[in-house]
C-alpha positions as CSV (number, residue, x, y, z in Angstrom):
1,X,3.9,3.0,-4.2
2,X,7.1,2.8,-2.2
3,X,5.1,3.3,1.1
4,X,2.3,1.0,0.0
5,X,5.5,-1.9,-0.6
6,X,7.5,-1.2,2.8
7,X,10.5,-0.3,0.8
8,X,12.0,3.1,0.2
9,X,11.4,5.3,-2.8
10,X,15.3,4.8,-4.1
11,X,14.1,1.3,-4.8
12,X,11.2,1.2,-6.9
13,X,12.9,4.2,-8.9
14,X,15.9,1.4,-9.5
15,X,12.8,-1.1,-10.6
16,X,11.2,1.0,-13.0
17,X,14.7,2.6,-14.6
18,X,16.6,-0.7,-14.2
19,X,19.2,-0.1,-12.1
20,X,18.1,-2.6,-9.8
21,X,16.6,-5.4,-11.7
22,X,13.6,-7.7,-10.3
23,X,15.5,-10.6,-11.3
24,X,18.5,-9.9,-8.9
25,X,16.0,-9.6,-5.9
26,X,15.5,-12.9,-3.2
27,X,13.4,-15.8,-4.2
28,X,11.7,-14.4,-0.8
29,X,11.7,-10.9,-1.0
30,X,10.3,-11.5,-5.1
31,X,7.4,-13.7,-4.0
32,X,6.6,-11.2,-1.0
33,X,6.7,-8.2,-3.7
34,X,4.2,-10.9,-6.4
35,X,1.9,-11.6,-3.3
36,X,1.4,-7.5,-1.6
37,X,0.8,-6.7,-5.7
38,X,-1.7,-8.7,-5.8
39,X,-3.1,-7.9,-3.3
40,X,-3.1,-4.3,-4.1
41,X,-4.8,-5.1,-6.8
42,X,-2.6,-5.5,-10.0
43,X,-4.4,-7.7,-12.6
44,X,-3.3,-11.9,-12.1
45,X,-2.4,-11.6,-16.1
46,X,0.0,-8.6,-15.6
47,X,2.0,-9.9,-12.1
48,X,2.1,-13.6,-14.7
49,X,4.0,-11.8,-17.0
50,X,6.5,-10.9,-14.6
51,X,8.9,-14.4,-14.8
52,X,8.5,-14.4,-19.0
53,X,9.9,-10.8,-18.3
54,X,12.9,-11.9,-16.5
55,X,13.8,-14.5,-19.3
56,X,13.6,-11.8,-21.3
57,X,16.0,-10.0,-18.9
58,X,18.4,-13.1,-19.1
59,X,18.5,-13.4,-22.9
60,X,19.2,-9.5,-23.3
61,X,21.9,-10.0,-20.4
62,X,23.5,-12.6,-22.1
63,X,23.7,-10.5,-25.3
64,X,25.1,-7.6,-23.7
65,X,27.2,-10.0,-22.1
66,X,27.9,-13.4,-23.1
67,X,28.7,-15.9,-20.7
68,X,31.8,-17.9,-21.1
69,X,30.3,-21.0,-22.2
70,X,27.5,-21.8,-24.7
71,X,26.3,-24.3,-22.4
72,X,25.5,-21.7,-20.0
73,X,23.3,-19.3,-22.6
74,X,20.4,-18.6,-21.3
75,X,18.4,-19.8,-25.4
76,X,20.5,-22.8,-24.5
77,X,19.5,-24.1,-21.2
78,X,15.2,-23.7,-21.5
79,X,12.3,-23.7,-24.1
80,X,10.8,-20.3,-24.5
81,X,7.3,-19.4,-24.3
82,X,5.0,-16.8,-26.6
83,X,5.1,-14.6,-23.3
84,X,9.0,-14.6,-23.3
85,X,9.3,-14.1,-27.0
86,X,6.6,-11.7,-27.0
87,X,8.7,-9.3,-24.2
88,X,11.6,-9.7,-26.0
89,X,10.0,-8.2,-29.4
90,X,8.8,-5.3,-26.6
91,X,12.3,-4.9,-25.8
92,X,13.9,-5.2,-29.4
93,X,10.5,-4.0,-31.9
94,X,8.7,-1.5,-29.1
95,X,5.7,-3.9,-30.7
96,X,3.3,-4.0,-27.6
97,X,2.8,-8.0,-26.1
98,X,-0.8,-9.3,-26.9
99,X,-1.1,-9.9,-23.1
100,X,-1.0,-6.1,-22.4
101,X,-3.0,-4.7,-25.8
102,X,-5.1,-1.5,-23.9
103,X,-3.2,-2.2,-20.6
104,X,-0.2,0.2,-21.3
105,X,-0.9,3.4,-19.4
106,X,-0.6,6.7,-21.2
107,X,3.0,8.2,-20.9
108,X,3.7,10.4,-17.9
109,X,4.7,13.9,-18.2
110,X,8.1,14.3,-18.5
111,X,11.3,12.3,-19.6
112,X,9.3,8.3,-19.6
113,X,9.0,5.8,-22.0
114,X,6.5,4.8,-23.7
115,X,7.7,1.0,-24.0
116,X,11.2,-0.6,-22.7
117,X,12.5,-0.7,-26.6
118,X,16.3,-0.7,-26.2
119,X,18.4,2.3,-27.7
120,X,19.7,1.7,-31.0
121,X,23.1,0.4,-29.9
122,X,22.3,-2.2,-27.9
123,X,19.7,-3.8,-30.6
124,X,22.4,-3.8,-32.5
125,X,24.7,-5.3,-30.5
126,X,21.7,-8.1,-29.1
127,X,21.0,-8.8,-33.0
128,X,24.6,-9.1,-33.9
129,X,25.5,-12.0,-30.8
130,X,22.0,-13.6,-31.8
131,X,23.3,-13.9,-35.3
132,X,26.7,-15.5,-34.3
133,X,25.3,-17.4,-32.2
134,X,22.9,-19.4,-34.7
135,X,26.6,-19.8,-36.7
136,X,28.3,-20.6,-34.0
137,X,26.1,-23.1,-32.9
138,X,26.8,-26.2,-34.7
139,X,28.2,-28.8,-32.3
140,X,26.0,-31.9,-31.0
141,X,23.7,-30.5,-28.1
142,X,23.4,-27.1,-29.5
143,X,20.4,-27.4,-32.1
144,X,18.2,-25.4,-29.3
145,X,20.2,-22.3,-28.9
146,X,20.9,-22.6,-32.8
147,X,16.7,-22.3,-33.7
148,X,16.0,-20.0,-30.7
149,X,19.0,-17.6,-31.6
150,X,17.8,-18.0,-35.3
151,X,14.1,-17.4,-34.6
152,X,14.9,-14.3,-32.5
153,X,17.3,-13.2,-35.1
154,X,14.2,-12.7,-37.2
155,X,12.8,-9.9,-35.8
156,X,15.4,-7.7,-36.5
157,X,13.8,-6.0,-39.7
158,X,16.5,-3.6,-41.0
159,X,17.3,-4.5,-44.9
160,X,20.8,-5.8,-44.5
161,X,20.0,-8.1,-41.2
162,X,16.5,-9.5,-43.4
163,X,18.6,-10.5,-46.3
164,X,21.2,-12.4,-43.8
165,X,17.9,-13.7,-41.6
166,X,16.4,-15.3,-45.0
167,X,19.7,-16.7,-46.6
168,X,20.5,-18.4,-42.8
169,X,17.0,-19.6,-43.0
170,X,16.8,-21.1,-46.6
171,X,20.1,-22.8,-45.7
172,X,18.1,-25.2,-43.7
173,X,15.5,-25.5,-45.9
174,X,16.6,-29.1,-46.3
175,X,14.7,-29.8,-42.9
176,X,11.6,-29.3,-44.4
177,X,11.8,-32.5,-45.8
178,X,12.2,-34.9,-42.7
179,X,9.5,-36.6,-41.4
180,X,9.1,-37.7,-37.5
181,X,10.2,-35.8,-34.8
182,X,14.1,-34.8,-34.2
183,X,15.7,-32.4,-33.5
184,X,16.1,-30.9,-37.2
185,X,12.1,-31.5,-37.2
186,X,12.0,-29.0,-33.9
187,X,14.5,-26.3,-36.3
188,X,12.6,-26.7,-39.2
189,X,9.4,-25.9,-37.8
190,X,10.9,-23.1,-36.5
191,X,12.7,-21.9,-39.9
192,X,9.8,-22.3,-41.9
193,X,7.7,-19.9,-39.5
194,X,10.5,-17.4,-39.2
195,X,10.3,-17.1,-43.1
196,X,6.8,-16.8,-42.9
197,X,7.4,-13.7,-40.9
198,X,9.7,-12.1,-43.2
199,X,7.3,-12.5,-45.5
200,X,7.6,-15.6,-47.7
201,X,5.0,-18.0,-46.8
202,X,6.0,-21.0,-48.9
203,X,8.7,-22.8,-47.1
204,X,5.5,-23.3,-43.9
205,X,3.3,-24.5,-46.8
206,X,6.3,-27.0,-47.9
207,X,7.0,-28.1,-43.9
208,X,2.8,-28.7,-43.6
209,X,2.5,-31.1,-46.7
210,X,6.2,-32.5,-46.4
211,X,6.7,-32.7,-42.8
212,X,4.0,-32.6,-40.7
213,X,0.7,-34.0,-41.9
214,X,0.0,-37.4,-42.2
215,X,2.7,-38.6,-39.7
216,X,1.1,-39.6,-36.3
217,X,4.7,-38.4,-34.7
218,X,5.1,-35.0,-36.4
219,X,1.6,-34.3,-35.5
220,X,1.7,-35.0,-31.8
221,X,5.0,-33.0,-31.8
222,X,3.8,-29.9,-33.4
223,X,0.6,-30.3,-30.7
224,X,2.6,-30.7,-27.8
225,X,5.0,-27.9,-29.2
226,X,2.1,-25.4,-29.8
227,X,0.5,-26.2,-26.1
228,X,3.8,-25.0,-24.8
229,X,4.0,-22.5,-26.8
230,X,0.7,-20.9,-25.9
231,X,0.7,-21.9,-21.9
232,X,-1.0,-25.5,-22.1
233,X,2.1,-27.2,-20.5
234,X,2.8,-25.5,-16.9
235,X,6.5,-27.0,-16.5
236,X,9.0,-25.4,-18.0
237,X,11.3,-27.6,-20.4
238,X,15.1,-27.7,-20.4
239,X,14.9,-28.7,-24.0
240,X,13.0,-29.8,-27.0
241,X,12.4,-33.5,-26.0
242,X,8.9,-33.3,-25.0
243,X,7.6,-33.1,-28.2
244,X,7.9,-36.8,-28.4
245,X,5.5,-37.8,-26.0
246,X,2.2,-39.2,-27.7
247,X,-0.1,-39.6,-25.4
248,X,-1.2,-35.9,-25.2
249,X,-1.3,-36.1,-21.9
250,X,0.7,-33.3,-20.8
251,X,-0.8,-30.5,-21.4
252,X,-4.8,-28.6,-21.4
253,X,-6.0,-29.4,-24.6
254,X,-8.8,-26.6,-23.7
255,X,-5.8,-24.0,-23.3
256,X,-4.5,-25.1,-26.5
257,X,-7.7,-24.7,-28.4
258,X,-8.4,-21.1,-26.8
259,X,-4.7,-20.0,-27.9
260,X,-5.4,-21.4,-31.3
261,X,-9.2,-19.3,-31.6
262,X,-8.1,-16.3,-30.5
263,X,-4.6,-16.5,-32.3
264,X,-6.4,-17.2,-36.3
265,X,-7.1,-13.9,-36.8
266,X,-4.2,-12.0,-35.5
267,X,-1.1,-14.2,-37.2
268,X,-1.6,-14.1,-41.2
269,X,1.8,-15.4,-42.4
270,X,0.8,-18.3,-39.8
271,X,-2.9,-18.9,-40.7
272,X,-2.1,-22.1,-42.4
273,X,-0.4,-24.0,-39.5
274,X,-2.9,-22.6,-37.5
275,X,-5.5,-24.2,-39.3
276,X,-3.5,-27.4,-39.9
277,X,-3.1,-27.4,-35.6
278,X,-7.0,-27.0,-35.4
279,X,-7.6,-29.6,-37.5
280,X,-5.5,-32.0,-35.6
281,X,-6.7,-30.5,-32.1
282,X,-9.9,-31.6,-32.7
283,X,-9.8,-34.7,-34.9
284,X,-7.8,-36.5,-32.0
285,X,-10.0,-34.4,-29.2
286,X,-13.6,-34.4,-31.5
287,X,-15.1,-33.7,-27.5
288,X,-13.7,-30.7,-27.1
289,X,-16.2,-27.9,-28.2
290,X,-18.4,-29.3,-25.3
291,X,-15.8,-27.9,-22.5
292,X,-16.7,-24.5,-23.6
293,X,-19.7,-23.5,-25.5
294,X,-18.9,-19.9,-25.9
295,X,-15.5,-20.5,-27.5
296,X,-16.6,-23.3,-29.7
297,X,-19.1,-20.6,-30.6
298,X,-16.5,-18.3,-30.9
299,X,-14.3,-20.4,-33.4
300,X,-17.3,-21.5,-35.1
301,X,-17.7,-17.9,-36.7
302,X,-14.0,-16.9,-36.8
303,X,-13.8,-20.2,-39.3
304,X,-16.8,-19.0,-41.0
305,X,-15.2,-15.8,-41.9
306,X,-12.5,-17.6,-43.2
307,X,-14.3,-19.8,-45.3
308,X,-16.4,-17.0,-47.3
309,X,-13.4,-15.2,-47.6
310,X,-11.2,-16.4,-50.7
311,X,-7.5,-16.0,-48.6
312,X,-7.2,-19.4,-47.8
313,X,-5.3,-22.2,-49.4
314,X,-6.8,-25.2,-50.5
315,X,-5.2,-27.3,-47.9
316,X,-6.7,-24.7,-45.1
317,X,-9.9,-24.8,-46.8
318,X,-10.6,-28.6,-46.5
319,X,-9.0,-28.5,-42.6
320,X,-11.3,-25.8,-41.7
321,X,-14.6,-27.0,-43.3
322,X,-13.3,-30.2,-41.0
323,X,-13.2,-27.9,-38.0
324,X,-16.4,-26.2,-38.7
325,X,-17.7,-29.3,-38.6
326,X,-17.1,-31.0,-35.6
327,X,-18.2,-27.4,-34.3
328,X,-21.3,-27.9,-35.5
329,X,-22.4,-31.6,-34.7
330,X,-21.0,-31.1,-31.2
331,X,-22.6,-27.5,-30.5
């Protein structure tokens, strides 16, 4: 590898242990290393992974390390992705990303890992700064380091760190009840799926009915927040503001509905607000299962096997009889 790169063996040994992290490499000498991979024939979806990897990298940093200012916190300063939350439950859970399911080679023999989970002190030590952070972060400006902080929180699943995850989280439960987009509608969102993780599925039923559907501003935020989430929107965002824009314009509504399909069946605490997102994907985009026969197709049984199963709630019931459809008139 080292010969095939034009670097010497020290090197990619101080990539693959860490010693000498990707991120601290030259703009040039990183998109030289992205290209010659390619090129070599790593797999596009792998060598995509590597910048949601570094912001992984920046957040664990910064919990090792916190910088002097809030301001300059890395959950502070951008919107995260699935991909960059997903490698930081790699790092903090050892819970494989989606991305790389059966592209994880077998472990080597010897002393290597079989994922880049963190030793047991520095989760800790990551879970405890995420957790003062979300209570430190209370000041005007801060409401995006607060949910992301929160959020992340989350996946730390040890009993004493659940109980403090859930009381943090029911503490804003009063969220659930604004309408529109602001700011608290971006944290609800986020506290009521984080208590859907842990378990307890109502609060995301309450945030649905209460804050979400039936408002023409809600619903375009929660689409434009979801086609970020899942890759639809290629510029990253410095904060949560472009979930106001109403057009639905900025993103690929086709990305968005591929995300959704091949996300129902793999998120349970979340199958509601994916169902509600469906819904509203295709009632303001009816054209869309034209773009791609094979995954209208696709979604058309996946909400099949929903509806003859009897795990749905009412609400996802009606949305998803909806969806299936518009699948089938425009299929």
């Amino acid at each position: 590898m080292a010969e095939a790169l034009g670097v010497d063996l020290g090197t990619v040994q101080g990539w693959e242990s860490g010693r000498r992290p990707l991120g601290n490499m030259k703009a040039a000498a990183l998109l030289r290393l992205r290209r010659r991979l390619g090129a070599m024939g790593a797999a596009p979806g792998v060598l995509g992974l590597l910048d949601p990897a570094m912001d992984a990298d920046q957040v664990i940093g910064a919990a090792l390390d916190p910088p002097e200012s809030a301001d300059l916190h890395p959950l502070a300063t951008w919107v995260h992705t699935r991909e960059t939350a997903h490698m930081l439950a790699w790092a903090l859970t050892g819970v494989t990303p989606s991305a790389l399911a059966g592209r994880v080679p077998a472990s080597r023999r010897g002393p290597s890992a079989a994922a880049p989970l963190l030793g047991a002190s520095d989760r800790a030590q990551i879970f405890d700064h995420l957790r003062e952070t979300a209570e430190a972060a209370r000041r005007p400006g801060e409401a995006l380091l607060c949910r992301q902080a929160l959020y992340l929180a989350s996946y730390d699943r040890s009993s004493g760190a659940v109980s403090w995850t859930a009381h943090a989280l029911h503490g804003r439960r009063g969220n659930l009840t604004r309408r529109g987009w602001s700011e608290h509608w971006a944290q609800a969102r986020s506290t009521a799926t984080a208590l859907a993780r842990l378990g307890d599925p109502q609060p995301l039923l309450d945030f649905i009915e209460r804050s979400l559907a039936g408002d023409d501003t809600a619903e375009a935020a929660n689409l434009n927040y979801w086609a970020y989430w899942l890759g639809g929107v290629r510029l990253p965002q410095s904060d949560d503001r472009f979930m106001q824009e109403r057009e639905l314009t900025a993103w690929d509504p086709l990305t968005l509905l591929r995300g959704l399909t091949y996300g129902l069946h793999h998120a349970p605490g979340y199958l509601d607000l994916y169902a509600h997102t469906l819904w509203a994907l295709l009632t303001a985009r009816p054209w869309l299962p034209q773009a791609s026969q094979v995954l209208a197709a696709d979604l058309r049984t996946r909400t099949e096997d929903l509806l003859d199963g009897d795990r749905i709630t009412a609400r996802s019931r009606r949305e998803l009889t909806t969806v299936h459809y518009v699948l089938r008139e425009r299929t």
